[in-house]
C-alpha positions as CSV (number, residue, x, y, z in Angstrom):
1,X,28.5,-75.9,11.0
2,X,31.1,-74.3,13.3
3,X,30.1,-72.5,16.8
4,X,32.9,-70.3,17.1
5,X,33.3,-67.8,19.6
6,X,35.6,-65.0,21.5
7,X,37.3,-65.7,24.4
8,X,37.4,-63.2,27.3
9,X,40.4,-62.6,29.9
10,X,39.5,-63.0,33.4
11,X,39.6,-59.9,34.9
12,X,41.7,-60.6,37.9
13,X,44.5,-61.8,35.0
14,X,47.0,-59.7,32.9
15,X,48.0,-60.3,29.2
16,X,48.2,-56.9,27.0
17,X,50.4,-59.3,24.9
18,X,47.2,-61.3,23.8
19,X,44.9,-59.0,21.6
20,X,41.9,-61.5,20.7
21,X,41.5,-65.4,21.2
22,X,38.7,-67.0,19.2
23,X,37.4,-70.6,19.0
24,X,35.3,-73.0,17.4
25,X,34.0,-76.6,18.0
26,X,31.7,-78.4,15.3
27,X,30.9,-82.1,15.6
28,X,29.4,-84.1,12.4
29,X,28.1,-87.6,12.5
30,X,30.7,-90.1,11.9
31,X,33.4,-87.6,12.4
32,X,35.3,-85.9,14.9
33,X,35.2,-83.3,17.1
34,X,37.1,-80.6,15.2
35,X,38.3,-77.4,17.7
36,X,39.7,-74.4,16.4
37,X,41.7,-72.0,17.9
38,X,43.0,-68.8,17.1
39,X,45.4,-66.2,18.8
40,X,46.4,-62.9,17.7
41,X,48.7,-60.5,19.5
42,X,52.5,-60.0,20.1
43,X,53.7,-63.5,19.8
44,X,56.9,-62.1,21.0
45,X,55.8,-61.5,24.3
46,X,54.3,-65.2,24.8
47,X,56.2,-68.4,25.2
48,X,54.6,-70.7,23.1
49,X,56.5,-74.1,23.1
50,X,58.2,-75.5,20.0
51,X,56.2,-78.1,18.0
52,X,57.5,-81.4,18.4
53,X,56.5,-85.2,17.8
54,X,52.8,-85.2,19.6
55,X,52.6,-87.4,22.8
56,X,50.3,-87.5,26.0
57,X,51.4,-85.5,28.5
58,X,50.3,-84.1,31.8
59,X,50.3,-80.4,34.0
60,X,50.1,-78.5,30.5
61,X,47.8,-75.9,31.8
62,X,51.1,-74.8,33.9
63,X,51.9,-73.5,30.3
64,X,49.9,-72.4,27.0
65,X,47.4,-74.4,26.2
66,X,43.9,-74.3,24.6
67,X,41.5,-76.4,26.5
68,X,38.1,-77.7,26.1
69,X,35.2,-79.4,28.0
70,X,32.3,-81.4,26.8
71,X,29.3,-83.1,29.1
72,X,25.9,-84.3,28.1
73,X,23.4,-81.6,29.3
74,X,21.7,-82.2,32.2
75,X,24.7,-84.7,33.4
76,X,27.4,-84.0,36.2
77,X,30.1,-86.2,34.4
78,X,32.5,-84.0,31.9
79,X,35.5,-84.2,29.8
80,X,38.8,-82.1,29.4
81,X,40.8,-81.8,26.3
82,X,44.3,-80.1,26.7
83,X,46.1,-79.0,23.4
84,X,49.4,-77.4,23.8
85,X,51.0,-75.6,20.2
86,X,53.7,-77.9,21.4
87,X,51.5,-81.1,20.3
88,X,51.4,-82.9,23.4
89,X,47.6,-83.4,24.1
90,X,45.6,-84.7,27.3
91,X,42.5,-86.0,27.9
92,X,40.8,-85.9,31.6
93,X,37.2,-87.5,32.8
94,X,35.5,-86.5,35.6
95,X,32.2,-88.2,37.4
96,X,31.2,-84.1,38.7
97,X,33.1,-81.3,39.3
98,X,36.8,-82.0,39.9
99,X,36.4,-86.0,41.0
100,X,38.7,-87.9,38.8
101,X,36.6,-90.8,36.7
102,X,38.7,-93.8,34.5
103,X,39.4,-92.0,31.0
104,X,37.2,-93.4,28.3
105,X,38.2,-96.7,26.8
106,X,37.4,-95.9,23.6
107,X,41.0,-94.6,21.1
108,X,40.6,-90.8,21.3
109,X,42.5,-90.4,18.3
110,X,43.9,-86.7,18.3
111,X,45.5,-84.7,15.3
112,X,46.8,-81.4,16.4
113,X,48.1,-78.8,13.4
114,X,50.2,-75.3,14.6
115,X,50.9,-72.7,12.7
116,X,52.2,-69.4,13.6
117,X,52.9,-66.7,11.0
118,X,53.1,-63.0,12.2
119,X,51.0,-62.2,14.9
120,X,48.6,-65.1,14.6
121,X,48.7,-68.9,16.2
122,X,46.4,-71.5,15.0
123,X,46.0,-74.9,16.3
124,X,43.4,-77.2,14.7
125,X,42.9,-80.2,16.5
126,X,40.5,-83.7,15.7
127,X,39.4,-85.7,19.0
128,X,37.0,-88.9,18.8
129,X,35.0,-88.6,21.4
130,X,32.4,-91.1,20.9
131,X,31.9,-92.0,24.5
132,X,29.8,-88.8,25.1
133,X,28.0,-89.9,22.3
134,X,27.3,-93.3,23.0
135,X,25.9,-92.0,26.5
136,X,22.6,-90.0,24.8
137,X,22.2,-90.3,21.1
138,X,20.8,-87.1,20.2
139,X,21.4,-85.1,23.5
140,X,22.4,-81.7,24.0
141,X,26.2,-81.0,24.9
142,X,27.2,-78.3,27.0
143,X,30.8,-77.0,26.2
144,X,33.3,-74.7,27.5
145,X,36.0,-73.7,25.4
146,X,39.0,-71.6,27.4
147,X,42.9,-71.1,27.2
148,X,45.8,-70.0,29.5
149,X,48.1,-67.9,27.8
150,X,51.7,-67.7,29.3
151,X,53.8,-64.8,28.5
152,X,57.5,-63.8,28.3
153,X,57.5,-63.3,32.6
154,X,56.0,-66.7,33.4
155,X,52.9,-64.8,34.4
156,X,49.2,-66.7,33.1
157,X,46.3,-65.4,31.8
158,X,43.4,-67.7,31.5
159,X,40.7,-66.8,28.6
160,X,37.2,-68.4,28.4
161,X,34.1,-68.1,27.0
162,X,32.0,-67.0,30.7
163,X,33.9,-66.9,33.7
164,X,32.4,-68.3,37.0
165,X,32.5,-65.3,39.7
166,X,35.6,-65.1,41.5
167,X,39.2,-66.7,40.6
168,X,39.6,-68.5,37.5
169,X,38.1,-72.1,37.3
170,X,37.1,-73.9,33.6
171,X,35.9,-76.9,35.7
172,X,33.2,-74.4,37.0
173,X,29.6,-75.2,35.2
174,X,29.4,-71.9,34.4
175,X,31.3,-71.8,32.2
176,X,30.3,-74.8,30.1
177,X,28.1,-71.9,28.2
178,X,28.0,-73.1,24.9
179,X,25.4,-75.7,23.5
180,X,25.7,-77.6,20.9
181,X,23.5,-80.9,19.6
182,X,25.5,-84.2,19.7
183,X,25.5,-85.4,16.1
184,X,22.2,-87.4,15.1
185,X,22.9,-90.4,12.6
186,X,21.8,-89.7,8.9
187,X,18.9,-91.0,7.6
């Protein structure tokens, strides 16, 4: 089942373009992690890049881009997914807040899917991410689920689920404010 939610603007950010941002993450054995993201407001207003061939890429919070962050409850070590409507995708570990750890080895296969139609963008993305599995079979996940939104000035506005206090941070625990169960293996 789907754990969707509605992101908030931080307050010390502007958008009036951006009317509502919701997301969802669900995670089934044997599958993978499916994320959801939906915007509605004056797409005019925004500059959402132009869908193209997806690739890795890096710096794409510098721009519009849904993001999310998974780490075992309980654990320091996390991961960032970065999903731009453009299709370029990145994927970040960390041993604790902010300190750099060696990507996963496993493939993290991604499929992203844009669609824009009025005032509403979608992007659907799929990400294996069976190392956070493998690390506690049956453990609790902690997930934060945000999104910097750039508009037609080059001015950001960064949306999450819980803000820390102060500036804008979605490495910030605080924010990892969504739990979900990792996936338990059918009997």
């Amino acid at each position: 089942m789907p754990h969707t939610v509605v992101l908030t603007r931080h307050p010390r950010t502007d958008s009036d373009a951006v009317k509502e941002i919701q997301a969802s993450v669900s995670w089934n054995y044997g599958e993978p992690i499916a994320l959801h993201y939906a915007l509605k407001g004056d797409l005019s207003r925004l500059r959402i890049p132009k869908l193209r061939p997806a690739r890795k890429s890096d710096r794409l919070w510098e721009h519009t881009c849904f993001e999310a962050f998974f780490a075992v409850k309980g654990q320091p070590a996390y991961y960032e997914i970065n999903l731009a409507p453009s299709g370029e995708w990145a994927v970040y570990a960390f041993r604790r807040y902010r300190e750099p750890a060696t990507p996963p080895k496993e493939k993290l296969a991604r499929e992203i899917t844009v669609r824009s139609a009025g005032e509403n963008l979608q992007l659907d993305a799929s990400v294996w991410m069976d190392c956070l599995q493998a690390k506690q079979p049956g453990a609790r996940l902690s997930v934060a689920l945000s999104a910097v939104i750039e508009d037609n000035r080059g001015m950001l506005s960064y949306w999450a689920l819980k803000h820390p206090p102060d500036k804008p941070d979605f490495h910030h625990r605080d924010g990892f404010a969504l739990e979900i169960a990792a996936p338990a293996k059918k009997s």
